[in-house]
KOLRO-75830 format. One record per atom (N, C-alpha, C): residue number from 0; x, y, z; atom name; residue in one letter. Coordinates in steps of 0.001 Angstrom, whole numbers. Atoms other than C-alpha are relative to their C-alpha. Layout:
BEGIN
@nr NUM c1 X c2 Y c3 Z atom CA rest a
...
END
This chain:
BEGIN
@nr 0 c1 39 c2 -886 c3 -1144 atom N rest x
@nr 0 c1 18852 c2 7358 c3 -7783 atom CA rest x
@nr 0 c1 291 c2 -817 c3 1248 atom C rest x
@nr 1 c1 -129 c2 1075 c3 -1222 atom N rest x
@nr 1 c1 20352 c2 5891 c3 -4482 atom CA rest x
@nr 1 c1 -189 c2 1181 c3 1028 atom C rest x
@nr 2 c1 777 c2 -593 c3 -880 atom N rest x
@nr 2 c1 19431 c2 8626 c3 -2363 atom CA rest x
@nr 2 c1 -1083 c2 -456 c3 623 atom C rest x
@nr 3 c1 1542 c2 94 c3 -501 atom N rest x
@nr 3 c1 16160 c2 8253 c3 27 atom CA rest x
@nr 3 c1 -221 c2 1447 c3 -43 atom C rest x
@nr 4 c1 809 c2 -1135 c3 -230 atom N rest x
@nr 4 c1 13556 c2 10678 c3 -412 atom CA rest x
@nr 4 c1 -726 c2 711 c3 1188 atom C rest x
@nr 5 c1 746 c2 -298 c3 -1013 atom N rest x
@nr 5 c1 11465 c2 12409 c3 1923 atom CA rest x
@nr 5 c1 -1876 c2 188 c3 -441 atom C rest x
@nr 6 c1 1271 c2 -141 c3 492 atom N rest x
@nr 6 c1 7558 c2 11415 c3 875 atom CA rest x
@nr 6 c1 -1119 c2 605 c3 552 atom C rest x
@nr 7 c1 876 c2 -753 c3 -463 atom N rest x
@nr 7 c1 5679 c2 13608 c3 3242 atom CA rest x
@nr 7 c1 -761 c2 -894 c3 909 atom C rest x
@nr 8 c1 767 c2 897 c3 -1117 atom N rest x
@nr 8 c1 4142 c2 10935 c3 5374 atom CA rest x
@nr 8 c1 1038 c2 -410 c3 1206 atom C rest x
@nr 9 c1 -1010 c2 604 c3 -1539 atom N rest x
@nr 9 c1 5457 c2 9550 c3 9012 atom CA rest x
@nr 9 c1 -71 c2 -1716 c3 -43 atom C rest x
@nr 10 c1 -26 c2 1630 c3 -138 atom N rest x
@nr 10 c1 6569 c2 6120 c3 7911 atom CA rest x
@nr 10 c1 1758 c2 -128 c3 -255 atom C rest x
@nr 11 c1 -1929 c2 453 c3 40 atom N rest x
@nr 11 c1 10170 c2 4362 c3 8142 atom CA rest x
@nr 11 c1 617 c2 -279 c3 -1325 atom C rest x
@nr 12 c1 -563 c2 252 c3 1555 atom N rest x
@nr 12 c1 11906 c2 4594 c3 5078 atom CA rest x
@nr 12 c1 813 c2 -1659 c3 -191 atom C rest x
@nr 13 c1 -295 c2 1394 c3 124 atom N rest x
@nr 13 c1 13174 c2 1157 c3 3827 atom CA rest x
@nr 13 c1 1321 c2 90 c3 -33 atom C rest x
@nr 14 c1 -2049 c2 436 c3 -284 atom N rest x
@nr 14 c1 17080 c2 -368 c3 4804 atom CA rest x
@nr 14 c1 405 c2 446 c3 -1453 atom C rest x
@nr 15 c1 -984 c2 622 c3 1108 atom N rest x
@nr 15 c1 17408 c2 -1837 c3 1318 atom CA rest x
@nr 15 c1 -568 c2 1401 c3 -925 atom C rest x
@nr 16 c1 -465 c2 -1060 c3 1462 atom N rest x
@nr 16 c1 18210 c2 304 c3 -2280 atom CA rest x
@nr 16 c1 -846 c2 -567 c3 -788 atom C rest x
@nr 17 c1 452 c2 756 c3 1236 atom N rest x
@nr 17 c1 15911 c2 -526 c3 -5330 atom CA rest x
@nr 17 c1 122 c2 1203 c3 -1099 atom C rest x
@nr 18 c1 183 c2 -791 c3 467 atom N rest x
@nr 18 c1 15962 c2 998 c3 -8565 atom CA rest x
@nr 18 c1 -922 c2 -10 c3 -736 atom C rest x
@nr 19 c1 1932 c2 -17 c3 449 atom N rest x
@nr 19 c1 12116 c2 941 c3 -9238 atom CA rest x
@nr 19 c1 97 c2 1916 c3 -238 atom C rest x
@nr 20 c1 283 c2 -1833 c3 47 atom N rest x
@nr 20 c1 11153 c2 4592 c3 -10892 atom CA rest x
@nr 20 c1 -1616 c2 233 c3 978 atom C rest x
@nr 21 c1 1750 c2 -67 c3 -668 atom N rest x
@nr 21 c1 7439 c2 3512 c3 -9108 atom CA rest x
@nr 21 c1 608 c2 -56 c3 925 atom C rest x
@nr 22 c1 -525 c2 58 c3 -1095 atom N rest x
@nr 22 c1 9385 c2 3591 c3 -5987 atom CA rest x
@nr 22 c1 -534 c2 1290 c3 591 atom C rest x
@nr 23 c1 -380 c2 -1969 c3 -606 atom N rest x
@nr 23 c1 8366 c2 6985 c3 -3604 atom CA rest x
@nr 23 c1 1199 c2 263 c3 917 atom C rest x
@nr 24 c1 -1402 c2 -325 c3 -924 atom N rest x
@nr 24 c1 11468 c2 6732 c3 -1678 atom CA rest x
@nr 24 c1 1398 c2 -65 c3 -597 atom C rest x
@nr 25 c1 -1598 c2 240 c3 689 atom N rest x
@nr 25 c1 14368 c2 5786 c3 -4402 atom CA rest x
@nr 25 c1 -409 c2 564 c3 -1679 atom C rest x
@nr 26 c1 970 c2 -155 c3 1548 atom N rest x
@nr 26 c1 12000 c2 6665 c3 -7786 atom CA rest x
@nr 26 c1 -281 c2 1173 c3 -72 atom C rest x
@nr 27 c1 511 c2 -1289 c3 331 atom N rest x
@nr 27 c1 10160 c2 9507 c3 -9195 atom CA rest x
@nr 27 c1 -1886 c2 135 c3 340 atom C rest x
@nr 28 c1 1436 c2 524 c3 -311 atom N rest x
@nr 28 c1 6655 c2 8361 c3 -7774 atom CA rest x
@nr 28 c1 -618 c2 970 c3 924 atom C rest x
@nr 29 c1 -145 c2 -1013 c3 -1051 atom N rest x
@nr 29 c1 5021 c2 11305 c3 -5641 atom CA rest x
@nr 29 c1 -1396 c2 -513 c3 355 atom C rest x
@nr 30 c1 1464 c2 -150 c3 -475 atom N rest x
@nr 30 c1 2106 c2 10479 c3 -3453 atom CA rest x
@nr 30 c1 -530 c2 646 c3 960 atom C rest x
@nr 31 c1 561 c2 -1111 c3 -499 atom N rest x
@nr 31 c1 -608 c2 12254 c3 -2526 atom CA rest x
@nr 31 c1 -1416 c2 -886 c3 677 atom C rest x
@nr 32 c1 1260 c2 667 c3 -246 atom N rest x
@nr 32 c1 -4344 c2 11687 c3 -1063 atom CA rest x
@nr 32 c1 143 c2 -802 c3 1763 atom C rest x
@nr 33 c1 -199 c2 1351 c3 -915 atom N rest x
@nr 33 c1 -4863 c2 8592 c3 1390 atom CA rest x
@nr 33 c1 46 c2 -1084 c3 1 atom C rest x
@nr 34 c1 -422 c2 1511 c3 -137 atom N rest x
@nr 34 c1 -3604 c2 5920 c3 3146 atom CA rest x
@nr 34 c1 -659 c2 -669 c3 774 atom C rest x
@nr 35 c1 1547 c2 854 c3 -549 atom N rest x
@nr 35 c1 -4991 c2 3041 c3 4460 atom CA rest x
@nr 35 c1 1075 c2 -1032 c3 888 atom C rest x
@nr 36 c1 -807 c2 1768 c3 -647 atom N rest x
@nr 36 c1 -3602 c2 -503 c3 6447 atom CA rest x
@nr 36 c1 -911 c2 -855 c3 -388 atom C rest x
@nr 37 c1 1021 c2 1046 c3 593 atom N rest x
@nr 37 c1 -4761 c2 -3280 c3 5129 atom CA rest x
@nr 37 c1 1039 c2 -1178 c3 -48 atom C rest x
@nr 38 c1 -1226 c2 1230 c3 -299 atom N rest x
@nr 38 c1 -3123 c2 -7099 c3 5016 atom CA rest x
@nr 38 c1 -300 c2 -165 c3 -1055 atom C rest x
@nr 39 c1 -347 c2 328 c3 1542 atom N rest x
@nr 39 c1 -1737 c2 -8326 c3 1919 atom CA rest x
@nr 39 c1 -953 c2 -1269 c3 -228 atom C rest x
@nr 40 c1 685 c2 1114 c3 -51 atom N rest x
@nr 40 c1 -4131 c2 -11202 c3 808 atom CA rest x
@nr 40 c1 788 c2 -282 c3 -1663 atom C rest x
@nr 41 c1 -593 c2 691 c3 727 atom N rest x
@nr 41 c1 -2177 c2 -11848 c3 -2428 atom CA rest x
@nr 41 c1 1043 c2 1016 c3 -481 atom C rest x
@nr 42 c1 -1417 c2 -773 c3 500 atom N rest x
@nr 42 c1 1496 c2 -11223 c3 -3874 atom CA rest x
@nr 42 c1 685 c2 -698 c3 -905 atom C rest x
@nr 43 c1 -501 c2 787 c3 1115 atom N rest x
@nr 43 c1 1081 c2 -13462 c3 -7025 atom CA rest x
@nr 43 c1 723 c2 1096 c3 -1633 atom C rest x
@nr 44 c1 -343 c2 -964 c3 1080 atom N rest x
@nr 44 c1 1254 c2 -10499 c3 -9579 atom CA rest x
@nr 44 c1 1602 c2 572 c3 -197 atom C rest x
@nr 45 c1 -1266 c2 -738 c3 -132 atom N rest x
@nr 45 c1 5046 c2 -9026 c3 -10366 atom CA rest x
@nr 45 c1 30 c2 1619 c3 420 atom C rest x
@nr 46 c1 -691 c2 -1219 c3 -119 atom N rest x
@nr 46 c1 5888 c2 -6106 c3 -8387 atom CA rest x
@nr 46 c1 -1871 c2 897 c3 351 atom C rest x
@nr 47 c1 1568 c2 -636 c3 -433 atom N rest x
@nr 47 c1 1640 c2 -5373 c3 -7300 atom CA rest x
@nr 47 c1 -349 c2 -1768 c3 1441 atom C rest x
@nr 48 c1 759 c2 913 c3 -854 atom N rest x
@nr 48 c1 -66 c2 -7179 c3 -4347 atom CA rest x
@nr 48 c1 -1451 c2 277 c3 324 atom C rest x
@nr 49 c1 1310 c2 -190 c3 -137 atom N rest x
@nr 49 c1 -3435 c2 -7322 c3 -3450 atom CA rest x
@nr 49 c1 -663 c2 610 c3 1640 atom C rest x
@nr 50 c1 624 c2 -611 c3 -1986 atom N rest x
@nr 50 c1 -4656 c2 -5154 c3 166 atom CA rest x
@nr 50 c1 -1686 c2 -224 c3 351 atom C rest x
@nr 51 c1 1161 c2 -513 c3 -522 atom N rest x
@nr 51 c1 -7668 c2 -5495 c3 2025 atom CA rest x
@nr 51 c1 -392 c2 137 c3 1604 atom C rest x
@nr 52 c1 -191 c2 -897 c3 -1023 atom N rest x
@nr 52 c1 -8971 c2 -3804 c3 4665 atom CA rest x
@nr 52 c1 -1862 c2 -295 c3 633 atom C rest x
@nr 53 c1 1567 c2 -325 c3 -342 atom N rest x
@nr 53 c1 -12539 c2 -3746 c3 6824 atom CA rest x
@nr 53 c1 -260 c2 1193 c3 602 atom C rest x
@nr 54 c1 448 c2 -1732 c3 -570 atom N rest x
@nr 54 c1 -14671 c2 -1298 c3 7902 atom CA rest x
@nr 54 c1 -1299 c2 -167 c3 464 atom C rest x
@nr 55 c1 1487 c2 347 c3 -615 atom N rest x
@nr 55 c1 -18035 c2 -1051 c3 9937 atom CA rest x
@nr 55 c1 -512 c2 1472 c3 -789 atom C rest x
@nr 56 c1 848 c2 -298 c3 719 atom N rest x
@nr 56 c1 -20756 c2 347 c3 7886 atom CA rest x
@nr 56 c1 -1311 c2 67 c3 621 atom C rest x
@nr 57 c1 1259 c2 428 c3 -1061 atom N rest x
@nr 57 c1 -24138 c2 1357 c3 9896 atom CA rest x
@nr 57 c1 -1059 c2 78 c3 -1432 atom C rest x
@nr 58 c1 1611 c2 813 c3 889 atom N rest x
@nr 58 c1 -27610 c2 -190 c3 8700 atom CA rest x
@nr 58 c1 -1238 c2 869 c3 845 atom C rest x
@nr 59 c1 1179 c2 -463 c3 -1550 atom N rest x
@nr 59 c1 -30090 c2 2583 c3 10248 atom CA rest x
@nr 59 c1 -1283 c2 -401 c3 -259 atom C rest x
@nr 60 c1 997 c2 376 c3 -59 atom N rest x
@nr 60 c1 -33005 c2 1023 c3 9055 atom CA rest x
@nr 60 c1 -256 c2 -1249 c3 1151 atom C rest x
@nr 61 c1 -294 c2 1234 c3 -475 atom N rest x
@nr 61 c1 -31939 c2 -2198 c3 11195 atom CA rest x
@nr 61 c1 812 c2 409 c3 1662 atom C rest x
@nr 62 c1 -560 c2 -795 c3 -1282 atom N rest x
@nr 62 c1 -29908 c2 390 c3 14076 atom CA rest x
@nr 62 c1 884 c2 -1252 c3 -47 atom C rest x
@nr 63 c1 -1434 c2 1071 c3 92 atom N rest x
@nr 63 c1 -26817 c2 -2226 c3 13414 atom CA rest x
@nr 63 c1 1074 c2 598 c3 -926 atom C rest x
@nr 64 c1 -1259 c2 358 c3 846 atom N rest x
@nr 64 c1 -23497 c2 -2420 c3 11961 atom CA rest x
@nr 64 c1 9 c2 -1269 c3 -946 atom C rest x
@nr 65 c1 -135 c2 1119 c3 752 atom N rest x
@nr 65 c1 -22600 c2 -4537 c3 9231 atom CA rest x
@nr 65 c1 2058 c2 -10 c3 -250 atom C rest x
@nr 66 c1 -1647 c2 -146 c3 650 atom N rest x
@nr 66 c1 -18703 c2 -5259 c3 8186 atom CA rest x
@nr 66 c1 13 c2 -340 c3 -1106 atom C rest x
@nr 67 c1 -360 c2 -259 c3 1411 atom N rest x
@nr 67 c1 -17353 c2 -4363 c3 5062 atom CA rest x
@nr 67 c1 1279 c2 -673 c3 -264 atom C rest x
@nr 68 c1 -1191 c2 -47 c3 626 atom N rest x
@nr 68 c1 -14082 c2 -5166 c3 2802 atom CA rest x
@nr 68 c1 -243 c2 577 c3 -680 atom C rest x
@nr 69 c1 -485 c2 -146 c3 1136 atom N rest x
@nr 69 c1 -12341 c2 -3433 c3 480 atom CA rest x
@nr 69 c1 1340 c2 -877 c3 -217 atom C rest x
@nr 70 c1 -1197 c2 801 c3 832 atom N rest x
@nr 70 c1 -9618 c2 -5227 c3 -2303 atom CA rest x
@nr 70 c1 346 c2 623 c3 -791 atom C rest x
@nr 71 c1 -1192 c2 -827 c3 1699 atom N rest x
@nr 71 c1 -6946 c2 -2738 c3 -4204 atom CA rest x
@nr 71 c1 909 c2 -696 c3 76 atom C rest x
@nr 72 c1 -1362 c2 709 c3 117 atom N rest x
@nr 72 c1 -4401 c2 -3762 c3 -5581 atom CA rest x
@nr 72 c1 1146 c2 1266 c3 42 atom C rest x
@nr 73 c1 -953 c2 -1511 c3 -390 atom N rest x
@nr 73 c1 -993 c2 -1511 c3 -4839 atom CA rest x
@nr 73 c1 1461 c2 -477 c3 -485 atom C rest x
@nr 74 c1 -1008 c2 454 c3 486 atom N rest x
@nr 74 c1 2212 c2 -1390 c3 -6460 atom CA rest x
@nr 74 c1 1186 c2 -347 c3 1461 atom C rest x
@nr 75 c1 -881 c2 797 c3 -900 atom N rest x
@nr 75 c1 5196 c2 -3310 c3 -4105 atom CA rest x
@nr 75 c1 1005 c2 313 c3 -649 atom C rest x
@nr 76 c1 -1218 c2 -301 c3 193 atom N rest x
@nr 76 c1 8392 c2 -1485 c3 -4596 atom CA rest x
@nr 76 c1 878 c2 -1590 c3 425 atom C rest x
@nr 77 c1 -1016 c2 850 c3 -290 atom N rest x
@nr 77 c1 11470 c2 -3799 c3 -4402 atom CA rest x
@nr 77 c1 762 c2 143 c3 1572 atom C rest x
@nr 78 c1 -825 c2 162 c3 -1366 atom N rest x
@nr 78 c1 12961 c2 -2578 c3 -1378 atom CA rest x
@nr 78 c1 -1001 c2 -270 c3 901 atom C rest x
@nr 79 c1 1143 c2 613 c3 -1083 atom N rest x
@nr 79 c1 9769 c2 -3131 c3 847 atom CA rest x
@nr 79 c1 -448 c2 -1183 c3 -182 atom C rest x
@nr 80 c1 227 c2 1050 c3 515 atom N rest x
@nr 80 c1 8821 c2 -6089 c3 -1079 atom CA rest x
@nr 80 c1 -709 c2 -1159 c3 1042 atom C rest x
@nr 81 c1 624 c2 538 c3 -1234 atom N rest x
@nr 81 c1 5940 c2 -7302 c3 1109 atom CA rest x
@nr 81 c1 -859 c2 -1318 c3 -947 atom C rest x
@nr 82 c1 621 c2 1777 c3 651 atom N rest x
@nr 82 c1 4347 c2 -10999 c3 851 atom CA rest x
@nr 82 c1 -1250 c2 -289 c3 724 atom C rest x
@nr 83 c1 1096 c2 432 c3 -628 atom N rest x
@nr 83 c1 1446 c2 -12599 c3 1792 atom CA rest x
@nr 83 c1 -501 c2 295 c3 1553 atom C rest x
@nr 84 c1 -60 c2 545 c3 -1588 atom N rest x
@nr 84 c1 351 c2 -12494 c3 5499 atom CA rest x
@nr 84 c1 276 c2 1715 c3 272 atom C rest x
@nr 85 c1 -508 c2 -810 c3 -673 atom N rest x
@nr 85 c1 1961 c2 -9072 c3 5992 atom CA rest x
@nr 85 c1 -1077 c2 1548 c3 334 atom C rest x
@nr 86 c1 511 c2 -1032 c3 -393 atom N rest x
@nr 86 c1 614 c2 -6174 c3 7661 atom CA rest x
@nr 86 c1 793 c2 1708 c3 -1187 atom C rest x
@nr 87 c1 -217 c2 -1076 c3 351 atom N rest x
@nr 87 c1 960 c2 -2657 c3 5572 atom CA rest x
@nr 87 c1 -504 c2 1234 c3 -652 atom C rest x
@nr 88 c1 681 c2 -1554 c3 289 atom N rest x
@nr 88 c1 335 c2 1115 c3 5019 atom CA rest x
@nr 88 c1 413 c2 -266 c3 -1520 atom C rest x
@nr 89 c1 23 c2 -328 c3 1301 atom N rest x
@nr 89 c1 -231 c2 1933 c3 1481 atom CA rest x
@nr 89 c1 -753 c2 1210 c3 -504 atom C rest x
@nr 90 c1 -40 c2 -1575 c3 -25 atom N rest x
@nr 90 c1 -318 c2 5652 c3 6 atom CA rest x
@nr 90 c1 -827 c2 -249 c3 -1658 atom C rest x
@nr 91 c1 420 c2 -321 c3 1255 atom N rest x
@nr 91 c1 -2430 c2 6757 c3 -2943 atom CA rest x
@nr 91 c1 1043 c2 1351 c3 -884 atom C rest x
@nr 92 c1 -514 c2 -1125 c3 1082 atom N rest x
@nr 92 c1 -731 c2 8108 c3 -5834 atom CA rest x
@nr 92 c1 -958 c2 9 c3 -1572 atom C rest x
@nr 93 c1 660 c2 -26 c3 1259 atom N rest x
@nr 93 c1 -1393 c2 8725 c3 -9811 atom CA rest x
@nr 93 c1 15 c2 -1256 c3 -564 atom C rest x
@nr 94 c1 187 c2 1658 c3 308 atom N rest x
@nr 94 c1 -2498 c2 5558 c3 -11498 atom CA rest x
@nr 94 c1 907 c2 -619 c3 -395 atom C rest x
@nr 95 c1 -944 c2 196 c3 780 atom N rest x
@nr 95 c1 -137 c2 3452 c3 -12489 atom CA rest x
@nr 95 c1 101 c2 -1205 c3 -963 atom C rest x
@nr 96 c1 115 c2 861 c3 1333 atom N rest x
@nr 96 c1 -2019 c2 939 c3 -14635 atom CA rest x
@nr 96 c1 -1764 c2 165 c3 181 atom C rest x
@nr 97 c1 1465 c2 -158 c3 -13 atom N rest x
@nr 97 c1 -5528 c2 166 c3 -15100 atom CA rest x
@nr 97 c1 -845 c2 140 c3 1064 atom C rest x
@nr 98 c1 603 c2 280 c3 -1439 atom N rest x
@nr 98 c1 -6265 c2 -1251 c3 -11234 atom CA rest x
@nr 98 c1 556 c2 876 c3 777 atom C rest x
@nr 99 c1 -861 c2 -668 c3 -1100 atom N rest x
@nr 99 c1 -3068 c2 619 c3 -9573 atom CA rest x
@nr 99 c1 -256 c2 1378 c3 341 atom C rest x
@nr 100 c1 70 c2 -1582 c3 -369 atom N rest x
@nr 100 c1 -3600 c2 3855 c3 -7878 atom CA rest x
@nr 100 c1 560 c2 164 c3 1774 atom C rest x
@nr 101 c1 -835 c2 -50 c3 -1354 atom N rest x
@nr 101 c1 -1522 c2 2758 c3 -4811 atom CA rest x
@nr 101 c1 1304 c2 -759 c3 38 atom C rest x
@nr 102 c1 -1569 c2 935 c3 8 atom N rest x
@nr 102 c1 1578 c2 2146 c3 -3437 atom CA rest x
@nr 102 c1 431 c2 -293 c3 1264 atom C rest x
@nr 103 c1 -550 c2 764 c3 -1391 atom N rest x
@nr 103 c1 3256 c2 38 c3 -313 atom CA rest x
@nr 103 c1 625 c2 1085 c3 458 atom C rest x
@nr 104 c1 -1183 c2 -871 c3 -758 atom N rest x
@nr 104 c1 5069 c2 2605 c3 1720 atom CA rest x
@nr 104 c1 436 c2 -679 c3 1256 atom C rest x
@nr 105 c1 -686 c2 597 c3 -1352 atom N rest x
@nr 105 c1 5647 c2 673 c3 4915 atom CA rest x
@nr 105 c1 -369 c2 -1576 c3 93 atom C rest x
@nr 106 c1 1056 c2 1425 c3 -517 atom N rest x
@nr 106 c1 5248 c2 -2996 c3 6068 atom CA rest x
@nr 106 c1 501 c2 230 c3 1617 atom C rest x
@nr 107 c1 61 c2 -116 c3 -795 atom N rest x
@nr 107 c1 4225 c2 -2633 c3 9250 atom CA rest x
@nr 107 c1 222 c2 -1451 c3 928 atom C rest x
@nr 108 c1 -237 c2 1333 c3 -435 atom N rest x
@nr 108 c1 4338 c2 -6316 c3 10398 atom CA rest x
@nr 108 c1 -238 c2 -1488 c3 -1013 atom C rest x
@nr 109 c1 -212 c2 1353 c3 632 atom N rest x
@nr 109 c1 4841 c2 -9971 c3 9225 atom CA rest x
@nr 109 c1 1296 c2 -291 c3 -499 atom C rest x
@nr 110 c1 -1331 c2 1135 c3 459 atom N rest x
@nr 110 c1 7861 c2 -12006 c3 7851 atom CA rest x
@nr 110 c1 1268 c2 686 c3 425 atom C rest x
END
């Protein structure tokens, strides 16, 4: 498929062509749910990277905040093909292995 799709979210579709079927913009991949930003903290796996993200969490026994992480891992189409360091949105879709239940749709910043 060398067409771009239209995945229902407000993000920049990618320059380059891949022919990933886990792709939502060149593939058959449809996502739904939510997305998140989070920075890539690893992009050793083929074609998955690792996101995480914080979040303030209140403590009302204590009337404080505490900060949180989360760590999914999200599939990395070929044409976005984001690396370490980088800033990016990532969309929930249907699982697509044991850990995956997301996917890169934008890199918002880095390299």
């Amino acid at each position: 498929m060398t067409e771009t799709r239209d995945i229902g979210i407000e993000v920049e579709t990618p320059e380059e062509v891949c022919d990933d079927d886990n792709c939502p913009f060149h593939g058959t991949l449809p996502v739904r749910g939510r997305t998140f930003e989070g920075e890539v903290k690893s992009d050793d796996m083929e074609k998955t990277v690792t996101v995480q993200w914080s979040y303030s969490q209140k403590l009302p026994k204590y009337e404080r905040y505490e900060r949180r992480n989360t760590k999914v891992t999200a599939h990395n189409p070929q044409c976005i093909n984001a690396v370490e360091g980088d800033t990016v949105k990532i969309a929930e879709c249907r699982p697509l292995s044991k850990t995956k239940s997301f996917v890169v749709v934008e890199k918002i910043s880095g390299e």
